[in-house]
C-alpha positions in Angstrom: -97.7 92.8 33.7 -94.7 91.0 35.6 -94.1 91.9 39.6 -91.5 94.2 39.9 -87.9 92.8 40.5 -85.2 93.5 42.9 -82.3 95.3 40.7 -79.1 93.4 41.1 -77.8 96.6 42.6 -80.1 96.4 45.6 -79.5 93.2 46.4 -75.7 93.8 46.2 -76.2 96.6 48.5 -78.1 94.3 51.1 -75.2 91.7 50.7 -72.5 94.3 51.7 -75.1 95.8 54.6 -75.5 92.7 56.1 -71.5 92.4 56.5 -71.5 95.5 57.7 -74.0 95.2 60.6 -72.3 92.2 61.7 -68.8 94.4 61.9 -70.6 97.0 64.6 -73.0 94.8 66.6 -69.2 92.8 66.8 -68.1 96.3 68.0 -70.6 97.5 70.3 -72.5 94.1 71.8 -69.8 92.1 71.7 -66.6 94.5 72.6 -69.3 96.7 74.6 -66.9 98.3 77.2 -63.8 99.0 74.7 -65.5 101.3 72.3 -63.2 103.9 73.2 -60.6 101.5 71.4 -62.9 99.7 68.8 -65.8 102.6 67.2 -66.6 105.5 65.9 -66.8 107.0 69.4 -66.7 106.9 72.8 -69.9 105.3 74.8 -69.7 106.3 78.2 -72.9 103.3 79.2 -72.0 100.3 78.4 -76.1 99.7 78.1 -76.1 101.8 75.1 -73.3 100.0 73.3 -75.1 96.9 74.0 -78.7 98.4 73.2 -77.4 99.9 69.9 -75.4 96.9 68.8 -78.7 94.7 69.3 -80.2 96.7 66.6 -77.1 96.1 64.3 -77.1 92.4 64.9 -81.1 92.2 64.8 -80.9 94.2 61.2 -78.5 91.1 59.7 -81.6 88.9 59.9 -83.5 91.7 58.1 -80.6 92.5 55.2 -79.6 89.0 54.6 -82.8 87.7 53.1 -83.6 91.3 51.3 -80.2 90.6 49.8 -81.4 87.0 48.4 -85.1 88.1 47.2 -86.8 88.4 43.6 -89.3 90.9 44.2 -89.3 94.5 45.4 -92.7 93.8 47.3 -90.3 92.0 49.2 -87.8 94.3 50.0 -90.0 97.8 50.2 -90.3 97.6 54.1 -86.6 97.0 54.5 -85.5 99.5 52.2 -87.3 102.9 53.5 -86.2 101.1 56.6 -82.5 101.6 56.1 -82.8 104.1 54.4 -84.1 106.2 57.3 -81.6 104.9 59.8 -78.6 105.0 57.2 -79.6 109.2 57.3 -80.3 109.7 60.4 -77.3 108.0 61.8 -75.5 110.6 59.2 -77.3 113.5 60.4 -76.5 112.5 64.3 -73.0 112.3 63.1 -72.8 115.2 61.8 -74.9 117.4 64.7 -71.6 115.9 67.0 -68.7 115.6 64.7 -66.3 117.2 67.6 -67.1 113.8 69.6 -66.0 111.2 67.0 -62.5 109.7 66.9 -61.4 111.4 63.8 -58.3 112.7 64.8 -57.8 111.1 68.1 -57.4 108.4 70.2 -56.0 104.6 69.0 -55.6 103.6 65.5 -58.2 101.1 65.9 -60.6 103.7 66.8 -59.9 106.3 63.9 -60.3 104.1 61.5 -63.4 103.3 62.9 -64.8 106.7 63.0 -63.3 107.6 59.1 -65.0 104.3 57.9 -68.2 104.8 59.7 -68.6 108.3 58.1 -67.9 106.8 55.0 -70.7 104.2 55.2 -73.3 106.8 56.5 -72.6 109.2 53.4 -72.4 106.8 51.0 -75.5 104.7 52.2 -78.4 107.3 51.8 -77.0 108.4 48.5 -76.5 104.8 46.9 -80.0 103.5 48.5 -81.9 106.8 47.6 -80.8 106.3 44.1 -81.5 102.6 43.7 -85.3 102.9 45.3 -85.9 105.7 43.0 -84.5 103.3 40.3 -87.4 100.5 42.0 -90.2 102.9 41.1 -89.3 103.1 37.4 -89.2 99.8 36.7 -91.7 98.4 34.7 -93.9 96.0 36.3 -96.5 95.7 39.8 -96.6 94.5 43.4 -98.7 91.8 43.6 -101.5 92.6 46.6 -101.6 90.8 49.7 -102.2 87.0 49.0 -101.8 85.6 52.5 -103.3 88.4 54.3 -102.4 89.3 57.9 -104.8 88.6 60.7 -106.4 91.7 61.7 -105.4 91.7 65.5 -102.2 91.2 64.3 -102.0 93.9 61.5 -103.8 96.7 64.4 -101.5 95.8 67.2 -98.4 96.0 64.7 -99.5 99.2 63.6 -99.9 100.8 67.0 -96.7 98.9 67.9 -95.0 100.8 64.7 -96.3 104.8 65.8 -95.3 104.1 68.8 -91.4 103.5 67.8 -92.2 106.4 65.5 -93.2 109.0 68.3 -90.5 107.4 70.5 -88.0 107.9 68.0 -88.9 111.4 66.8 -89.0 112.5 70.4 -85.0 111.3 70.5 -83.8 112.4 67.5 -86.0 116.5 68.0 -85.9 117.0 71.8 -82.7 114.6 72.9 -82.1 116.8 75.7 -85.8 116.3 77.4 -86.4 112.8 76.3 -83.1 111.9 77.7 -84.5 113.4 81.0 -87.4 110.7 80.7 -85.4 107.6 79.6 -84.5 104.6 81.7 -80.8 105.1 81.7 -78.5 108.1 81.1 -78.4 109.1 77.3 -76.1 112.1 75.8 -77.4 114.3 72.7 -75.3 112.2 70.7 -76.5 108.6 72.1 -79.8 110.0 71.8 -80.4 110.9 68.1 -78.3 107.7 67.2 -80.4 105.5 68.6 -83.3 107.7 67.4 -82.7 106.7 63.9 -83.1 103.1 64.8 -86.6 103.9 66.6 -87.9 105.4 64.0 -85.9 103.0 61.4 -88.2 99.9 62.7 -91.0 102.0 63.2 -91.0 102.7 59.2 -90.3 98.9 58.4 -93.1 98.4 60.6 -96.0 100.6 59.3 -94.9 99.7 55.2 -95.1 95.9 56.2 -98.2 96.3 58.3 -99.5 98.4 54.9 -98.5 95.7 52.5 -100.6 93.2 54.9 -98.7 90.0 53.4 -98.2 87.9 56.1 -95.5 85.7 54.5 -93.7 88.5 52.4 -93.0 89.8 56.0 -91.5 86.6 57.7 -88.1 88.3 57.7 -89.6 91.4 59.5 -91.4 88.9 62.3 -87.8 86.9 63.1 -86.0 90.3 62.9 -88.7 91.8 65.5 -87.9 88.7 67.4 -84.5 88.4 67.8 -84.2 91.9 68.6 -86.8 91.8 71.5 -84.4 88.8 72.8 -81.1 90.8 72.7 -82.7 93.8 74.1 -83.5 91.8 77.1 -80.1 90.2 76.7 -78.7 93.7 76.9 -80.9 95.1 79.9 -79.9 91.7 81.6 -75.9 92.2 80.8 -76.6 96.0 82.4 -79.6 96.5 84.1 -77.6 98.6 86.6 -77.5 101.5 84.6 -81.3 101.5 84.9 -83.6 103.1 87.2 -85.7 100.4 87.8 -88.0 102.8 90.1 -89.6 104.8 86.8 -92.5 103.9 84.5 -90.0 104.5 81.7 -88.2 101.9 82.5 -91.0 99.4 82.5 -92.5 101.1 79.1 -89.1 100.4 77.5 -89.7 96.6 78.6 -93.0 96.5 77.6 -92.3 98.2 74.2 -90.1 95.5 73.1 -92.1 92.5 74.9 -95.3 93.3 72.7 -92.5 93.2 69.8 -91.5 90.0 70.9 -94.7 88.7 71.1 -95.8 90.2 67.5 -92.4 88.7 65.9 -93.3 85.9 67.0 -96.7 85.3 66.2 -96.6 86.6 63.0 -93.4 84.1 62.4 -95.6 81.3 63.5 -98.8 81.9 61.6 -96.5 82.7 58.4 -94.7 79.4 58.9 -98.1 77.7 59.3 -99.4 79.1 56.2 -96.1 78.0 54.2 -96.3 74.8 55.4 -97.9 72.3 52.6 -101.6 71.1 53.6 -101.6 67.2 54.5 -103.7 65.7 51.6 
């Protein structure tokens, strides 16, 4: 039997994400201190602007090459991926509709707020309904055929609950995780940037399950780049942190091990790609 395809519809849908991602992580990590003018809402930290919109502009390297793949093998760790921010970020809207700019502040800002709801209804629905469609199309996903080294498959699973926990913790108990993280959060801060913890954390654990090593290089420069603008962020407004708690070095430490795994998987995927010399 044939391996599975990626319906056109899916890969449309990655096309017009990837535009999309590039629209907020322009909003929040590049216009970081005017989001009471430019988003959805008001960010009080700047470090959260900056934090969430290095997610946003780490997912474009994600969405970009889903959008131009054949195979759903491909694609699987990316779509339950977006799928669980995409609703999460919906059901964070929703637990705080009051604080969005829906029917106040600057033009600029309602429209932001009306188009992001529209986006995080429409997402779930659409994506739900194509993975579903996935699943019934005839054909198989291939097993692994350049399998990932075993240090690198344990440490990226451990690597993956770990963004899981974290992220639950956010997006359950906001009020006392907030009381543990490096910065000051709000509920609403919280479970947004929950979905993206436990967004990754899913991409993670299905790619680490697949064990492909080259079917994943998207996932390794994604994990890469967004290591580098999370320290880009902490560097831009590191005085929002207290530098004084273990959280604040366990944040660092989360996202240097990511670093490191992007990166070494993107190397040893590379290598394998890379033609033998006769």
């Amino acid at each position: 039997m044939n391996e599975r395809p990626v319906l056109r519809g899916l890969s449309l849908l990655f096309y017009a994400a990837s535009v999309l991602v590039l629209i907020a992580a322009w909003q929040l990590f590049v216009l970081t201190d005017h989001t009471d003018r430019f988003f959805a809402w008001t960010i009080g930290i700047p470090l959260t602007a900056a934090v969430d919109g290095a997610f946003y502009l780490a997912a474009f390297f994600l969405l970009f090459p889903a959008a131009r793949a054949g195979m759903w093998a491909e694609v699987k760790p990316i779509s339950f991926g977006v799928l669980a921010v995409s609703t999460l970020k919906l059901v964070a809207t929703l637990l705080h509709v009051d604080l969005f700019h829906f029917s106040h502040g600057a033009a600029s800002a309602r429209f932001a707020a009306w188009g992001w709801l529209a986006v995080y209804v429409a997402v779930p629905v659409v994506l739900g309904s194509l993975i579903v469609a996935e699943l019934r199309t005839p054909g198989t996903d291939p097993p692994a055929r350049q399998a990932m080294p075993a240090a690198l498959r344990t440490i990226g699973a451990l690597l993956g609950a770990v963004l899981l926990v974290v992220g639950v913790c956010l997006l359950v108990v906001p009020s006392r995780t907030e009381a543990h993280w490096p910065w000051p959060l709000t509920d609403l801060t919280a479970q947004a940037l929950s979905a993206w913890f436990i967004g990754v954390g899913i991409v993670a654990a299905v790619a680490v399950a697949d064990g492909d090593l080259v079917r994943a290089q998207s996932v390794w420069t994604s994990a890469t780049i967004l290591a580098l603008l999370q320290g880009v962020a902490l560097l831009r407004y590191g005085d929002a942190v207290d530098w004084s708690s273990v959280a604040a070095w366990a944040y660092v430490a989360i996202f240097a091990v990511m670093g490191a795994v992007g990166a070494w998987g993107w190397i040893a995927a590379a290598a394998m790609r890379r033609p033998a010399r006769s």
